[in-house]
C-alpha positions in Angstrom: 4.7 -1.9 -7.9 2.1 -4.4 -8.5 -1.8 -4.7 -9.1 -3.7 -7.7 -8.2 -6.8 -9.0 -7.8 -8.1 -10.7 -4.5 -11.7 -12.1 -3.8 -14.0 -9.5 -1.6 -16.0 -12.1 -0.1 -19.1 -11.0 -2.1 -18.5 -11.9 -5.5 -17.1 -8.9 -6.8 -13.3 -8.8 -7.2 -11.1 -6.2 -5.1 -7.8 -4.5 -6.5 -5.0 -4.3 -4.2 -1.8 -2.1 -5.2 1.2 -2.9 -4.0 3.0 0.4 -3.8 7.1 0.6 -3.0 8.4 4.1 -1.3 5.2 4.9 -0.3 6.3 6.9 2.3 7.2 9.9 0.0 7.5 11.2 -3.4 6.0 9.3 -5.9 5.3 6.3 -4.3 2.5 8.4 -1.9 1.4 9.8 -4.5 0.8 6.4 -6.2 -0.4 5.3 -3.2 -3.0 8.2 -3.2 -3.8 7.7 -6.6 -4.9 4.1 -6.4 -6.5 4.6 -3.2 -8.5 7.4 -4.8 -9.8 4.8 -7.3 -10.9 2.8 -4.3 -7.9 -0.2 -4.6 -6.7 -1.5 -1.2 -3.1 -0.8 -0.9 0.1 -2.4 0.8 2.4 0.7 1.8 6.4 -0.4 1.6 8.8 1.8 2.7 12.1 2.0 5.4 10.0 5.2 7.6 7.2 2.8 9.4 5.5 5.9 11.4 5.2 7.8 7.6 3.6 4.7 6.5 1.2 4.4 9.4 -0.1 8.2 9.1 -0.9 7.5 5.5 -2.4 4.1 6.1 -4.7 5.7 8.6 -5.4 8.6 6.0 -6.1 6.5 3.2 -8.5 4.4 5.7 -10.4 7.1 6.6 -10.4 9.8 3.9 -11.0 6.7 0.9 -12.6 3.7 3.2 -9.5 1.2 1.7 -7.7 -1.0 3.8 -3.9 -0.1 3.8 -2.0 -2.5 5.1 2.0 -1.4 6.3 5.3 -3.1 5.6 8.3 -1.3 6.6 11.0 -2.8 4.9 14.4 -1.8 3.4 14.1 -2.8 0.1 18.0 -2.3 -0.9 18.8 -5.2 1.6 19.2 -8.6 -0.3 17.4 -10.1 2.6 14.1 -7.9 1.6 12.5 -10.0 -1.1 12.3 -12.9 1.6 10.8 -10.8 4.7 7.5 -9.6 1.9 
């Protein structure tokens, strides 16, 4: 997981957390957490429909923009398809 910091567009910096197994356990609630403190989030994670319910929760509940990656991180290829 990773934390970064992109430009808004209005002079005030934006956090994005990138968040690995976001689909369950720990990483949603990570995912949860960061959105709760209003950071955009990237969701990775192999179960792309899990990802796209929280995305849309996150959205609407917290007003971030969750972007979805459904990857297999365990493949060697993985680092190169992010």
């Amino acid at each position: 997981m990773a934390d970064a910091t992109v430009g808004a567009g209005n002079g005030k910096a934006k956090k994005t957390a990138l968040v690995t197994g976001a689909s369950a356990g720990l990483g949603l609630e990570l995912a949860q957490l960061f959105a709760q403190d209003g950071h955009d989030v990237v969701l990775v994670a192999r179960r792309e429909a899990e990802l796209e319910a929280l995305a849309a929760k996150l959205t609407a509940e917290r007003g971030v923009t969750a972007h979805v990656i459904p990857e297999d991180l365990s493949s060697a290829a993985a680092p190169e398809r992010l």
